[in-house]
C-alpha positions in Angstrom: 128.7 131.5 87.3 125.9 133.8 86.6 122.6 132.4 84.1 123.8 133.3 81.1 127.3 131.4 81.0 125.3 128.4 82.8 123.4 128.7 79.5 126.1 129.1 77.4 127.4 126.0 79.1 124.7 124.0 78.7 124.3 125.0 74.6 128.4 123.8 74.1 127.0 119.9 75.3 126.8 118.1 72.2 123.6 116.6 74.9 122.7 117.9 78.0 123.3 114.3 80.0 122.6 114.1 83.5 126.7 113.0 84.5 127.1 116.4 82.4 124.7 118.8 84.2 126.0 116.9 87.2 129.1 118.4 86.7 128.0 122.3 86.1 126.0 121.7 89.5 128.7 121.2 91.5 130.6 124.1 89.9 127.6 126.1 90.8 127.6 125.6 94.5 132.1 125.9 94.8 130.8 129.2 93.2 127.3 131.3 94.8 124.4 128.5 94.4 122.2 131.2 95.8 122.0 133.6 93.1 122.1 130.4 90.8 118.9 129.3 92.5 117.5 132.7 92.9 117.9 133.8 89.5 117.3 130.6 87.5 114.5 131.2 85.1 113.5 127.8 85.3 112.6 127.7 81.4 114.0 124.6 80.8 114.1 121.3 81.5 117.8 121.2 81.4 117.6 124.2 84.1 115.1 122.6 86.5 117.0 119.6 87.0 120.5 122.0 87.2 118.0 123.7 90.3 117.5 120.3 92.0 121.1 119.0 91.8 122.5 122.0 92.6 119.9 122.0 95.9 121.2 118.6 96.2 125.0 119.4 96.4 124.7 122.7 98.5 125.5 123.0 102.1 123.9 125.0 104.3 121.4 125.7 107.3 119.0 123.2 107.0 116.3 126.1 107.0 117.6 128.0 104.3 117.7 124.1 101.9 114.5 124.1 102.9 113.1 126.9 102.1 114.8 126.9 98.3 113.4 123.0 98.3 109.4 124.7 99.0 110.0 127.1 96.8 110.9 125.1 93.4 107.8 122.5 94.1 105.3 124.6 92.3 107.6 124.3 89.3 108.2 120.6 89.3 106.1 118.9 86.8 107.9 115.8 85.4 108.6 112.8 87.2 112.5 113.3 86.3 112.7 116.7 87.8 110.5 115.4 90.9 112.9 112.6 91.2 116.0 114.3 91.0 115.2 116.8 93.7 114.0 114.2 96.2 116.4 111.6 95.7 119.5 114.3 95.9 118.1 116.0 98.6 120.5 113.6 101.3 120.5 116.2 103.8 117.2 114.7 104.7 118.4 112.0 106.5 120.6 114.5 108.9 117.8 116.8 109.7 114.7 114.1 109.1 112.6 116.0 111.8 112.6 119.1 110.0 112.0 117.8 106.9 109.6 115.7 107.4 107.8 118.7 109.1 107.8 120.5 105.9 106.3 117.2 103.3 104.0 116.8 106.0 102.5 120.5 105.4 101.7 118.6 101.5 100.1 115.1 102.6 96.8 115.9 102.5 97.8 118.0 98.7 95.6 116.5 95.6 98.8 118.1 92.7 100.3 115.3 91.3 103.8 116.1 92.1 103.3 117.5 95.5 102.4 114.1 96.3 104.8 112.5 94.6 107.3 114.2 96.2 106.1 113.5 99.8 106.2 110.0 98.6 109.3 110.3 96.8 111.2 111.4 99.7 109.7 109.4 102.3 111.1 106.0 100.4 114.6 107.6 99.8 115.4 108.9 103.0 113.1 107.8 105.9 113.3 104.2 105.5 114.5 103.7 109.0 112.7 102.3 112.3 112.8 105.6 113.8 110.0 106.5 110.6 109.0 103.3 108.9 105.1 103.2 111.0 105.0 107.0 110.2 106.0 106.4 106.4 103.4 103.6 105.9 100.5 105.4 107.6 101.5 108.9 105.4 101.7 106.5 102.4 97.9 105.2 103.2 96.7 108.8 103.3 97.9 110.4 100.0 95.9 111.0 97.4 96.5 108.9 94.5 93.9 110.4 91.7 96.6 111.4 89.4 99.1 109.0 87.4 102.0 109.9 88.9 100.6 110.4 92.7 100.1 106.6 92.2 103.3 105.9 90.8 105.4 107.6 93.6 103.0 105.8 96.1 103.1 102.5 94.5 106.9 102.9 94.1 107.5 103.3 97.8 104.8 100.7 99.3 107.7 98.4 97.2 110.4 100.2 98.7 108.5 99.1 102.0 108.5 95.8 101.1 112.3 95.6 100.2 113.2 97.1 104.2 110.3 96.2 106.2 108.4 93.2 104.5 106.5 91.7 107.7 105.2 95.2 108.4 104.4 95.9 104.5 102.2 92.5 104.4 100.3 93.1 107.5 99.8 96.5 106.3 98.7 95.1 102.8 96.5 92.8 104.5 94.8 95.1 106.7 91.3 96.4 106.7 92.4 99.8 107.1 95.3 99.7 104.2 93.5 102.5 102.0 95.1 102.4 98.7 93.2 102.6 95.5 93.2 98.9 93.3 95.1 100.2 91.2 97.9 101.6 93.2 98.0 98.9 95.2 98.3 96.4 92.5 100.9 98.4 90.9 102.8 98.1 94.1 102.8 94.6 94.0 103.9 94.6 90.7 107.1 96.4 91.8 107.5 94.0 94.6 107.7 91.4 91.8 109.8 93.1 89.7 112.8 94.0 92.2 115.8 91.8 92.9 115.6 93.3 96.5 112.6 91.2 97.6 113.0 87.5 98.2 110.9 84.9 95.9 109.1 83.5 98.8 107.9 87.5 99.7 107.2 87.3 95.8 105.2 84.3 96.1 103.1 85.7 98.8 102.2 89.0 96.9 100.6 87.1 94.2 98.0 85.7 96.4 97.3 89.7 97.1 96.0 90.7 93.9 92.8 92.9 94.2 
């Protein structure tokens, strides 16, 4: 499937859902994903998010994902797109080393979504003993200036929570746990929020309030 009958397909959806763009995505990679991803024009939100699933569904050497994944961050600028790539992007958690090489290489960014997306795939793929003291102290150090920098952040010091929670409060009660008031309170408002994290941790977090 070349651009233009990509396009075509898209215009025939009486709305472009994501279940539907879903479904062109995987057509994509039975087809060439390659020259879908290479000669996307990326004018559309409809075609951003057809670039992440499609990224998402592909097989190949882990270098090659890679190198597509770098190359479509400068283009992400919603927190659907930035989502959808880092959530789908599962071959994470067979090659964790490598990519977390490469989000490493954006930790110390100040663009909104570059930090959101080292935040975003930290908490969906490296939850894991192996990366959990790793994930927490990377989480400390990103800059949250931006709205959705703190979102992403805030959202995985929860996700924290839910896997780790004696680690997350001694991390949340420590001296050395860096995160802006409001990020940090917004982080503790999505450990209240979730059905993943107990009443007593719930209970606790309320005492934490900066």
């Amino acid at each position: 499937m070349n651009v233009t009958e990509i396009k075509n397909e898209i215009n025939k959806l009486d709305k472009a859902t994501i279940p539907a763009l879903r479904k062109i995505a995987k057509k994509i990679v039975k087809d060439d994903y390659k020259a879908f991803l290479d000669n996307n024009p990326l004018d559309s939100f409809e075609l951003k998010l057809l670039y992440a699933f499609t990224l998402g569904y592909a097989k190949d050497d882990i270098n090659v994902l890679i190198e597509y994944f770098e190359k479509f961050i400068p283009e992400v600028s919603d927190w659907a797109v930035c989502d959808s790539l880092c959530q789908g992007f599962k071959i994470a958690r067979k090659f964790r080393k490598q990519v977390y090489d490469m989000l490493m290489k954006y930790k110390d960014s100040y663009e909104e979504f570059e930090t959101r997306i080292v935040a975003v795939v930290l908490l969906s793929h490296y939850m894991t003993d192996d990366y959990i003291d790793s994930v927490i102290d990377a989480l400390n150090n990103l800059h949250t200036e931006k709205y959705y920098s703190k979102m992403g952040v805030a959202w995985a010091v929860a996700e924290v929570m839910v896997k780790y929670p004696e680690k997350c409060l001694k991390y949340l009660k420590s001296e050395n746990c860096g995160l802006d008031d409001w990020t940090y309170n917004k982080s503790l408002q999505k450990m209240r929020e979730s059905y993943r994290v107990s009443d007593e941790i719930k209970a606790i977090t309320k005492t934490l309030k900066r």
